[in-house]
Structure formats: C-alpha cells, structure tokens
FIBA-275840 format. One record per atom (N, C-alpha, C): x, y, z; residue number from 0; atom name. Coordinates in steps of 0.2 Angstrom, whole numbers. Last residue first. Layout:
% FIBA-275840
      u      v      w  marvex  mardo
      X      Y      Z     NUM     CA
...
END
This chain:
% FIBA-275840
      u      v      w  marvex  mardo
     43     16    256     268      N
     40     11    262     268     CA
     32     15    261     268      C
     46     22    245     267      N
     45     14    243     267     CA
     42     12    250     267      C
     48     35    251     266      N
     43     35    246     266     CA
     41     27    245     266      C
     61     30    257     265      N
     55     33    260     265     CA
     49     31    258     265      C
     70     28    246     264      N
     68     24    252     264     CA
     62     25    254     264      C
     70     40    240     263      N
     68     35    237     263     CA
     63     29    241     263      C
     76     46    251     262      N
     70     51    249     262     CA
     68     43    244     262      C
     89     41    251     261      N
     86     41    257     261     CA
     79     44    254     261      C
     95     43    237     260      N
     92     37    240     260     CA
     89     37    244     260      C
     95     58    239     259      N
     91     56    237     259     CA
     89     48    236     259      C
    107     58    248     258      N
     99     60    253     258     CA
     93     57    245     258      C
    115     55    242     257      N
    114     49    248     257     CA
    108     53    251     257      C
    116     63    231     256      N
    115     56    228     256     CA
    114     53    236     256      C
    111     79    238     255      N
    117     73    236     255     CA
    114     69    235     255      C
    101     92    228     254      N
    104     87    233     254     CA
    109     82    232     254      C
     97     98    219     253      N
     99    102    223     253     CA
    101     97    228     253      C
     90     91    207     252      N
     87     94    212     252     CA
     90     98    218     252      C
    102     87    200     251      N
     98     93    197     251     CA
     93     94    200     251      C
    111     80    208     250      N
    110     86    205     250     CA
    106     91    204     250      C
    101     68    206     249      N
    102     74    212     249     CA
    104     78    212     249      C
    101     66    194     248      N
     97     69    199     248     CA
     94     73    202     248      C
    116     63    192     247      N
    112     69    189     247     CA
    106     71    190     247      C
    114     53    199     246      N
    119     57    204     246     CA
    117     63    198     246      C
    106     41    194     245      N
    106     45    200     245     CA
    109     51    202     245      C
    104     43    176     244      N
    108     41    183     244     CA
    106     48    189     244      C
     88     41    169     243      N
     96     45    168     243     CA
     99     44    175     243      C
     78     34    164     242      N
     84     35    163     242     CA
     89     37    163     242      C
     67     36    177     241      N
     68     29    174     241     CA
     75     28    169     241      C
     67     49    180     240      N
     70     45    185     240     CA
     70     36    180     240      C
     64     54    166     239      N
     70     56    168     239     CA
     71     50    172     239      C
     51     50    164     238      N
     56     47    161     238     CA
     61     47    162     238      C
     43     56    174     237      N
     42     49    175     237     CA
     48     45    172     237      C
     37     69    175     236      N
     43     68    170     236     CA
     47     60    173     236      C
     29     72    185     235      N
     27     76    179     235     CA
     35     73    174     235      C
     31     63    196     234      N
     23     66    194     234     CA
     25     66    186     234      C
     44     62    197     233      N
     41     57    197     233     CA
     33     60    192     233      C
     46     80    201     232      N
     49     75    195     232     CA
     45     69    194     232      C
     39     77    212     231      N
     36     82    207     231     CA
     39     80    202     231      C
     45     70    221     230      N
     39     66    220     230     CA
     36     72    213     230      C
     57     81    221     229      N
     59     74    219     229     CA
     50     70    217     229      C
     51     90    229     228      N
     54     94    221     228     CA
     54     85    218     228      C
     48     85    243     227      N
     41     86    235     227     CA
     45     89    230     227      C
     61     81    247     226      N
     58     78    244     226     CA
     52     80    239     226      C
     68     95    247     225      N
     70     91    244     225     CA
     64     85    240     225      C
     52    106    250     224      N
     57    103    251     224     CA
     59     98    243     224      C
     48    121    239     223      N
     49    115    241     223     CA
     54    113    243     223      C
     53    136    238     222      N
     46    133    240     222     CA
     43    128    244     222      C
     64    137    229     221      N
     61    144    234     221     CA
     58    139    238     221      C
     64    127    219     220      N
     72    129    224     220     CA
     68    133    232     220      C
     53    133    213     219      N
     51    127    216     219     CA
     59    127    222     219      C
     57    144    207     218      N
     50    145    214     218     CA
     51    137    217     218      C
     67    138    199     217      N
     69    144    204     217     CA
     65    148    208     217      C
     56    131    190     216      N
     63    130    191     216     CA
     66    131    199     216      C
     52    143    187     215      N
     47    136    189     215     CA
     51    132    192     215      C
     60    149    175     214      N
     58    153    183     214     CA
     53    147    187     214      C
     64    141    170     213      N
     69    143    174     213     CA
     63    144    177     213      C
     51    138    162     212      N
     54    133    165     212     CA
     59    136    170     212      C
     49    150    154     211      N
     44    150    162     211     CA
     47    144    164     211      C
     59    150    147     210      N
     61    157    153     210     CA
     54    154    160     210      C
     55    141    139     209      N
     63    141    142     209     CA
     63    144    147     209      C
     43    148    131     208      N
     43    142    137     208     CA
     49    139    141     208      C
     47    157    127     207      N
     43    158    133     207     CA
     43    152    138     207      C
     55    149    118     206      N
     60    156    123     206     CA
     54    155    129     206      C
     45    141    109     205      N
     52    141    113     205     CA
     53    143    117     205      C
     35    157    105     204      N
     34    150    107     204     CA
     39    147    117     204      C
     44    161     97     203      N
     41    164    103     203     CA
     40    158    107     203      C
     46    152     88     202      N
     51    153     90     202     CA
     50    155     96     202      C
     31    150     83     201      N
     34    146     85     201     CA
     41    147     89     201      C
     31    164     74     200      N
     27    164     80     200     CA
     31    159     85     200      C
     42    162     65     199      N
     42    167     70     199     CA
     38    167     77     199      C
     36    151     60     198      N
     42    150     62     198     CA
     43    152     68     198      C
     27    159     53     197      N
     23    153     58     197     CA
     31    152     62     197      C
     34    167     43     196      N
     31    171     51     196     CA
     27    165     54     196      C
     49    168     38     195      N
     45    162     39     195     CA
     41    165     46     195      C
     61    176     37     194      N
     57    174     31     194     CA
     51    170     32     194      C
     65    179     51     193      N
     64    183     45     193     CA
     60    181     40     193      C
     67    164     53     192      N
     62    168     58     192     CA
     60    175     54     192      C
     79    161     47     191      N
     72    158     44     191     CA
     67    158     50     191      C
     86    168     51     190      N
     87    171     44     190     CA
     79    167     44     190      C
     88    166     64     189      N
     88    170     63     189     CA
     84    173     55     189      C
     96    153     62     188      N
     88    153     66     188     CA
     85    160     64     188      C
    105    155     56     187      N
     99    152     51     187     CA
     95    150     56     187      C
    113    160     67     186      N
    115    165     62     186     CA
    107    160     58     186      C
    112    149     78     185      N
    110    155     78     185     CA
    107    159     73     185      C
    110    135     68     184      N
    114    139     69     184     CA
    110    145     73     184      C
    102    120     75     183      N
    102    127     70     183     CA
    105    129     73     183      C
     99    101     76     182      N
    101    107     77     182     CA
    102    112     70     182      C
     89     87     81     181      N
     91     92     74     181     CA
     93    100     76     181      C
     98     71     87     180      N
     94     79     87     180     CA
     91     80     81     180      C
    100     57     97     179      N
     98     59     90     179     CA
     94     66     90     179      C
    110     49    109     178      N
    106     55    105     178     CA
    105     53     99     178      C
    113     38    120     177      N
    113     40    116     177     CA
    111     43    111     177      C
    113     50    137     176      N
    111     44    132     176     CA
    116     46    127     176      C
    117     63    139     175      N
    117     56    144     175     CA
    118     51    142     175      C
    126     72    133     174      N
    122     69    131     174     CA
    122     63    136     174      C
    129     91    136     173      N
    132     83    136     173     CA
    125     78    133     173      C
    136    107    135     172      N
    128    101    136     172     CA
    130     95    133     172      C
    139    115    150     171      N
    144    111    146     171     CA
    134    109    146     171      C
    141    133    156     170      N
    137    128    155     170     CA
    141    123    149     170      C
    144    145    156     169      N
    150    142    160     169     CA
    147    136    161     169      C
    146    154    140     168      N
    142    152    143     168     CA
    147    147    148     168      C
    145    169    130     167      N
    153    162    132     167     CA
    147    160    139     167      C
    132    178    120     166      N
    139    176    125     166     CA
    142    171    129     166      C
    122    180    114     165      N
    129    179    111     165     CA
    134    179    117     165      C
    110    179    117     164      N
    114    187    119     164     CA
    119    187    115     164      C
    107    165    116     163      N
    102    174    114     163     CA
    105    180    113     163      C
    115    160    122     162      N
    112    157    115     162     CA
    108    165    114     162      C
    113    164    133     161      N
    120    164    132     161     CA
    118    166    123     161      C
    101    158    139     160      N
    100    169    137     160     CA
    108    169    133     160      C
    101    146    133     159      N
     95    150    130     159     CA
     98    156    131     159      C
    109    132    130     158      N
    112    140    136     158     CA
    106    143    133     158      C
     96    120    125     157      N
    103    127    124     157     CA
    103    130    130     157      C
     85    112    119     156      N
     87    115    123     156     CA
     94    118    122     156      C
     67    105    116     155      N
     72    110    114     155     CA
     77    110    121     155      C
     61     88    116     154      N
     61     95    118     154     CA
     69    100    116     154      C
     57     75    111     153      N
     52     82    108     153     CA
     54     88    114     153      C
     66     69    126     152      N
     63     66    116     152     CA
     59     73    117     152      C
     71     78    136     151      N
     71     72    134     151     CA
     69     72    127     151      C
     84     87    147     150      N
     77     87    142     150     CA
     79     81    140     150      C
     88     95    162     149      N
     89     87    160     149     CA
     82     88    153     149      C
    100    109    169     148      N
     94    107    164     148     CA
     94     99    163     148      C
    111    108    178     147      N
    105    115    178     147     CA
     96    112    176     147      C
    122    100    188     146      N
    115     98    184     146     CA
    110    105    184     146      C
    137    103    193     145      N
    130    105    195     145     CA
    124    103    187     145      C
    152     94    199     144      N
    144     95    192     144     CA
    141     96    196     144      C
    164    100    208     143      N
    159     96    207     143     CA
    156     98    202     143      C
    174    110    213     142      N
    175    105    206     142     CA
    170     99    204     142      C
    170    121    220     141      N
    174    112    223     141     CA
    176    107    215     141      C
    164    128    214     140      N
    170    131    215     140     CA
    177    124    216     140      C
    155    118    200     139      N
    155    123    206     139     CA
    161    125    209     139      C
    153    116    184     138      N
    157    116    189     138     CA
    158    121    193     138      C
    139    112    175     137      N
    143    119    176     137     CA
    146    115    183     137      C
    126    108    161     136      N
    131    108    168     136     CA
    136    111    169     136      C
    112    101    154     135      N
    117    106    155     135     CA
    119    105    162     135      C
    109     86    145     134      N
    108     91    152     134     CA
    113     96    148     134      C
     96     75    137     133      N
    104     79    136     133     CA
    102     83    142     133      C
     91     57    131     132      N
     91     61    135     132     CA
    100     67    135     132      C
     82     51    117     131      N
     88     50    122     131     CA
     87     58    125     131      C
     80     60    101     130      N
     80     51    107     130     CA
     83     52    111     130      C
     75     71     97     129      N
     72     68     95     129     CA
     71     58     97     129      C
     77     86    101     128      N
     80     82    105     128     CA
     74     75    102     128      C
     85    100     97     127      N
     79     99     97     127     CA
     81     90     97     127      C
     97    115    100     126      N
     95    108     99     126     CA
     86    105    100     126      C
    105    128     93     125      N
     98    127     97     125     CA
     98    120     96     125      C
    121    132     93     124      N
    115    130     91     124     CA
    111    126     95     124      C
    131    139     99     123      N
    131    140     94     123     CA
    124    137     92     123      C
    138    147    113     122      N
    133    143    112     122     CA
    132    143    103     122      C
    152    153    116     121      N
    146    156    116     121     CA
    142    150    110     121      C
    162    147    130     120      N
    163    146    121     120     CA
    154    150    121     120      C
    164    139    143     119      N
    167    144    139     119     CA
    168    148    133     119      C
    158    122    139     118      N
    159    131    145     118     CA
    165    134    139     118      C
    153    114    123     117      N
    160    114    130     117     CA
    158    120    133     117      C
    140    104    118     116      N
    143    110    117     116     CA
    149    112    123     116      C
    142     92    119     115      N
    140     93    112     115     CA
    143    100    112     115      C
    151     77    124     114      N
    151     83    126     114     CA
    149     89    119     114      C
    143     63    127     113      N
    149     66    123     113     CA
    146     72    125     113      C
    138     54    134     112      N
    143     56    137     112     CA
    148     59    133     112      C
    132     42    120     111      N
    132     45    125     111     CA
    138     48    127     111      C
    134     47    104     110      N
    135     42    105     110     CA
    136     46    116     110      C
    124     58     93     109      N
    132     58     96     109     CA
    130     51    101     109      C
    118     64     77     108      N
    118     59     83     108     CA
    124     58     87     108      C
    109     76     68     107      N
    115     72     70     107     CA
    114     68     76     107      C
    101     87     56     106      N
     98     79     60     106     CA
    108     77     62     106      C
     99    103     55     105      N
    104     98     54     105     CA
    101     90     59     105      C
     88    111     46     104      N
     89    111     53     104     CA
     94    103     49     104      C
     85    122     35     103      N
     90    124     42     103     CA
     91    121     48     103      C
     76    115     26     102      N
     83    116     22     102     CA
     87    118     28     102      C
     67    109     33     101      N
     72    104     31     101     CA
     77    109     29     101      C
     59    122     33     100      N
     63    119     40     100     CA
     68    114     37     100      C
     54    121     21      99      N
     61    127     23      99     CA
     62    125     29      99      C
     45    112     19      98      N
     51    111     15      98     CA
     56    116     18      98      C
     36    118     31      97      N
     39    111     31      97     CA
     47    110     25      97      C
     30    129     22      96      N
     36    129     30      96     CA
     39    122     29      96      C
     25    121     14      95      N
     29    124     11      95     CA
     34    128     17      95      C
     16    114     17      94      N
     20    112     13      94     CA
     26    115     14      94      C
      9    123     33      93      N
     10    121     27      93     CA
     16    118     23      93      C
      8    120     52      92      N
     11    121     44      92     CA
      9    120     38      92      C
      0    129     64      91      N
     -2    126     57      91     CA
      3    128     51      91      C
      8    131     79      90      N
      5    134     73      90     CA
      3    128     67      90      C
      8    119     86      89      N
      7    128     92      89     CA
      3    131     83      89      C
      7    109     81      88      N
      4    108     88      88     CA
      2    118     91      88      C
     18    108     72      87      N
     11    110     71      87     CA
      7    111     77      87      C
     30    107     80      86      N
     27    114     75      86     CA
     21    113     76      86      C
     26     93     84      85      N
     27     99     86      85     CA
     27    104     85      85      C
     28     88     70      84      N
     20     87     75      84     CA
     22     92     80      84      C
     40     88     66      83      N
     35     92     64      83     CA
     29     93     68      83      C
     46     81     77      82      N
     47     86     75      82     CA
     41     91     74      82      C
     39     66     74      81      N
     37     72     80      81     CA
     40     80     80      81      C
     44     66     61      80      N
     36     66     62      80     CA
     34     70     68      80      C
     59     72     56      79      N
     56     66     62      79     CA
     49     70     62      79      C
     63     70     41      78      N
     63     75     45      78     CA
     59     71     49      78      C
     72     56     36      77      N
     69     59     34      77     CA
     67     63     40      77      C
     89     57     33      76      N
     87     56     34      76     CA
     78     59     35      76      C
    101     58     19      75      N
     97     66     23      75     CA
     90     61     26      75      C
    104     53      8      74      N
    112     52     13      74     CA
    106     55     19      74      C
     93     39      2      73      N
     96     44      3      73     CA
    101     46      8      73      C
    101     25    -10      72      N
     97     27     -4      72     CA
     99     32     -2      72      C
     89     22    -25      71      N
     96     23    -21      71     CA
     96     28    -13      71      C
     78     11    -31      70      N
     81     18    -29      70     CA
     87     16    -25      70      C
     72      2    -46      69      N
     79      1    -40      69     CA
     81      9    -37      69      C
     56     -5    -46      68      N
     62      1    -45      68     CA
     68     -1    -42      68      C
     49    -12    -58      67      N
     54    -15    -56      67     CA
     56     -6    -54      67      C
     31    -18    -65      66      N
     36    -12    -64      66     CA
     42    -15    -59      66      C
     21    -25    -78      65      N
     25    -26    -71      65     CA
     32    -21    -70      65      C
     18    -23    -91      64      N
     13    -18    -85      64     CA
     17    -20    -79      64      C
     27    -28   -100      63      N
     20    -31    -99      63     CA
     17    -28    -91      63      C
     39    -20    -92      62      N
     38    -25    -97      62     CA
     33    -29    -94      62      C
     48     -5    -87      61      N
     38     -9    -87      61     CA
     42    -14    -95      61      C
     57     -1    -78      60      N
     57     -3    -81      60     CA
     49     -6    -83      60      C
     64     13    -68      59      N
     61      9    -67      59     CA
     60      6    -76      59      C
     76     19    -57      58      N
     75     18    -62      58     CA
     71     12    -62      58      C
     79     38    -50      57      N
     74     31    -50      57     CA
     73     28    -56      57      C
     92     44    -44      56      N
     90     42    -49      56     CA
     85     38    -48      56      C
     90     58    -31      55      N
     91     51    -33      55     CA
     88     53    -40      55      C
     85     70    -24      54      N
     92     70    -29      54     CA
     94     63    -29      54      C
     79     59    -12      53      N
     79     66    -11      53     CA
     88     67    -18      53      C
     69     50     -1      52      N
     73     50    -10      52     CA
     73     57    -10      52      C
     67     50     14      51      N
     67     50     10      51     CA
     70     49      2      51      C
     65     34     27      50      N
     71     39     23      50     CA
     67     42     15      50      C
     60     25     31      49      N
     60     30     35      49     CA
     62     35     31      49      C
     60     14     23      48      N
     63     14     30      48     CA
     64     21     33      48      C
     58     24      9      47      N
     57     17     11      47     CA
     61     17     18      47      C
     46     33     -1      46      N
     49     31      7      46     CA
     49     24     10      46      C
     47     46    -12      45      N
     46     39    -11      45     CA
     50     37     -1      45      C
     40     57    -22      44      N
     41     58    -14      44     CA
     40     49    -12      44      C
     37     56    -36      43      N
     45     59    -34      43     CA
     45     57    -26      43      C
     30     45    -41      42      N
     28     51    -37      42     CA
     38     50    -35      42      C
     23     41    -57      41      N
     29     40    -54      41     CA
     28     45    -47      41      C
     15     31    -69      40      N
     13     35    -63      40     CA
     19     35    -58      40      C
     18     22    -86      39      N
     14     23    -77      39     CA
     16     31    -73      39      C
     17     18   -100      38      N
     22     21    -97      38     CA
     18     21    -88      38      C
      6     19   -109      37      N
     12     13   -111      37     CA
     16     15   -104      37      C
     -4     28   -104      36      N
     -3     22   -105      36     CA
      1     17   -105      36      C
      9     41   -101      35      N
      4     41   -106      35     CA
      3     30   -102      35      C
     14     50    -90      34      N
     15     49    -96      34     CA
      8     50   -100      34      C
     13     57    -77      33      N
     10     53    -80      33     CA
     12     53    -87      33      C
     20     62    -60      32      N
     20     63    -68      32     CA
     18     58    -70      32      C
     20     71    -46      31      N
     21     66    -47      31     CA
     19     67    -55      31      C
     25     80    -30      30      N
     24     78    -35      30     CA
     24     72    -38      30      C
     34     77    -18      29      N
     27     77    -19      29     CA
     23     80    -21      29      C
     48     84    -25      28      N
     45     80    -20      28     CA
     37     83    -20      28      C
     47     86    -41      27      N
     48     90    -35      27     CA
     46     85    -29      27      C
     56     82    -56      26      N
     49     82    -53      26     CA
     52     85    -47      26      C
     61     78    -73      25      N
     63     82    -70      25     CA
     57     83    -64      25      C
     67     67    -83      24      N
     60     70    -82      24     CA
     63     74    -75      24      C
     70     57    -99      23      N
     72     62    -93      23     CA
     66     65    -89      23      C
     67     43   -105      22      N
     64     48   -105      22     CA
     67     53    -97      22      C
     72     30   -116      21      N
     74     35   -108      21     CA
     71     44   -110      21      C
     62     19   -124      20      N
     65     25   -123      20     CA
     67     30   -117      20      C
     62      5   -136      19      N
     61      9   -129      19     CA
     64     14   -128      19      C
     55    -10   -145      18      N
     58     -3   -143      18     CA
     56     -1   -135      18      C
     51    -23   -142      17      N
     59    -21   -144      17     CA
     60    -14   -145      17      C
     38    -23   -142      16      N
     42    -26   -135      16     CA
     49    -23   -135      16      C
     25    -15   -150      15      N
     32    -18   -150      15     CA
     35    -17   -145      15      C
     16    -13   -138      14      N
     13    -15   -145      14     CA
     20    -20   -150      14      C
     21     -6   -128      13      N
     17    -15   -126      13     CA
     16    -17   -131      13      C
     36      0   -127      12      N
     30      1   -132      12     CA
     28     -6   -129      12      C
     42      4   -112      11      N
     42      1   -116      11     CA
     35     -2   -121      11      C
     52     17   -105      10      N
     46     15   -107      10     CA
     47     10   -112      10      C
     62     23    -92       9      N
     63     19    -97       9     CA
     56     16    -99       9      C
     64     37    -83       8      N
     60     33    -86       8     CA
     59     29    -91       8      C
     75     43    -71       7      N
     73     42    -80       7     CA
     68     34    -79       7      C
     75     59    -62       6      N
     72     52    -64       6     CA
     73     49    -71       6      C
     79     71    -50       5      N
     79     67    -55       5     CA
     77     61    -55       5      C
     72     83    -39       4      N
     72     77    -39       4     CA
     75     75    -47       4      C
     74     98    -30       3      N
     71     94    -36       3     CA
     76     87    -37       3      C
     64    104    -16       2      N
     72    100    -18       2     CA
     72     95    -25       2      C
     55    115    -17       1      N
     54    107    -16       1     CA
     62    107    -20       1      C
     55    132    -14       0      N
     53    126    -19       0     CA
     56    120    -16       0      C
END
C-alpha cells in the first residue's frame, strides 16, 4: 500500500463567505479526492524541487475559487528517475513494485574520500550510485592501493561474492567524488526478492552482470597490453578518465601512474 498521506481541507461556502469547515481526509500517494463544487480537487502526490509530500499536512484555503497551499517539506527525498529507469529497462515495473523499492532502499550521501564500507568487516549493503564516482580497494603486501573496481552514476556496486557469501572482505569502498546512492541491507535485499518476482528477476540481473565484469576484467589482464586496456577505458567509459585521479587509474589498470602518463603522452602525439 501507498504511504498514507494526511490533509485538511478547509472549505468555504461561495454562497455564505463566513462559514467554513476542516474537513480531515485521509489519501494515498497518487491519489487524489473531490469534494464537491464549493471545495477543488486535491492529489496527495505533490512535487516540488524534486522532493515528494509524503506524511504531510496540506493546507489549503479557497476564497472565491483562488487556492493557497502551504506544504511542508518532505525529510525522504524523491526515488531518482534513473534509478527506477533502470529497473525498468530489464523488467517492467508497476505502481506497486515502485512503492516497495522505496520502502528498502536508503538514499545517503557521503562527502568524497569517505570510507563507505572498511576491509575486514563482511560487506553489509549493496550500493546503487546515483552521482559521483566509488571504487573498491585493497593493500598490497608493500602497503600500496590496489584499485579493483571504479563505477559511476546508474551503476551498482559492493564486495559482490563477500556480499553474497557473507564473508569479511580485504576490500575498502571509498568514494572518489562527492556521492549520492541508495543502499540495501543484505538481510531486505533478500526479504524483497522473496516478495517481489520482477525484483527477483532484476537481482539476477545485477550479479550476472558483476561476475561478467570480473571475468572481462581478468581476460582483459590476460590479453592486453597496458596501453589497449587504457584506449578501451577511453572507448567505453570516457567518464572515469575525465573524473577520477590518475593514480586510481592506474591502478585499476595494473600500472604506475609514470607509465600511464607515458601511454597518455603517446596517444596525444
């Protein structure tokens, strides 16, 4: 069911000006209630700056047919458009999927170079990456960052098999930028894959697509040099080399930051 909405609607007789009445009324997002004549047309699903109404008061006043709202602003941002667009893209939501994803995914924002999930700890939730850029990363014996993963706007990411298995991960996921996601528990990814079979199919989805990025990933290590791994980033993900600092790059190609300037270089001449 739709997050129920309050409202009072104060009506005023056209006929006599000096009466009036608060009428309580009870509606569901995208929904909406008609009086009668003396009174207008109200839809619970109001949007201003992005942001749903959602458990607000809406109060409105009609004197001689001209309306006056004062909404209050909601705390729950409104679910991102590309999100959903995403869902929909593999499966076809309804209403009614659409309301059950809002009630399990948490919308947060971390301010760059925060540290979202820490190594050693078993991965607690799936992220979904709606600005800014996040990696995953792991200290090699020497104490250096190694860069596994770099995902940008509309893509999921997590320790996926840690995340899956339940187990302590030697991966840290950081945020390059400044972020804005929507994350899920494990334990309500699970509960609303149970209840929800477009979800379910959509989940599948995810995972296949995590496991064929490693292993494309770990042909491409196999196959190519340094530079075609670097002119195949340019090709197919344009955004990384224009965002994220060099030396996570490199990284996450397998090279030093001085060969990849040198591969830069090259490609300019």
């Amino acid at each position: 069911m739709n997050p129920e909405i309050n409202a009072f609607i104060f009506s005023k007789n056209l006929h006599n000006p000096g009466s009036g009445v608060q009428i309580p009324v009870s509606l569901h997002e995208n929904q909406g209630l008609t009086l009668n004549r003396r009174c207008f047309f109200v839809f619970a699903r109001g949007l201003q700056g992005g942001e749903y109404y959602r458990y607000i008061k809406i109060y409105a006043k009609i004197l001689f047919l001209r309306l006056t709202f004062i909404p209050l602003r909601l705390d729950t941002p409104k679910m991102s458009d590309n999100f959903l667009n995403l869902f929909d893209s593999y499966v076809k939501l309804t209403d009614k999927d659409i309301d059950i994803c809002k009630q399990y995914f948490e919308h947060k924002s971390l301010p760059k170079n925060n540290i979202v999930e820490e190594e050693n700890t078993v991965p607690k939730h799936l992220y979904f990456i709606t600005k800014g850029f996040m990696r995953l990363f792991y200290y090699d014996d020497n104490g250096d960052e190694i860069t596994t993963h770099i995902e940008s706007q509309n893509q999921f990411i997590t320790s996926f098999t840690n995340f899956i298995r339940e187990i302590k991960s030697n991966e840290n996921l950081e945020c390059i930028t400044n972020c804005e996601f929507y994350k899920i528990e494990r334990s309500k990814l699970i509960e609303l894959i149970d209840k929800n079979e477009n979800f379910k199919n959509f989940s599948l989805v995810i995972f296949e697509q995590a496991a064929a990025r490693t292993q494309i990933r770990a042909n491409d290590f196999a196959t190519l040099t340094a530079d075609l791994r670097y002119k195949k980033l340019v090709e197919q993900q344009p955004e990384i080399i224009q965002n994220v600092p060099i030396q996570y790059i490199a990284s996450y190609l397998g090279i030093k930051p001085q060969s990849l300037s040198r591969i830069r270089k090259q490609i300019i001449k």
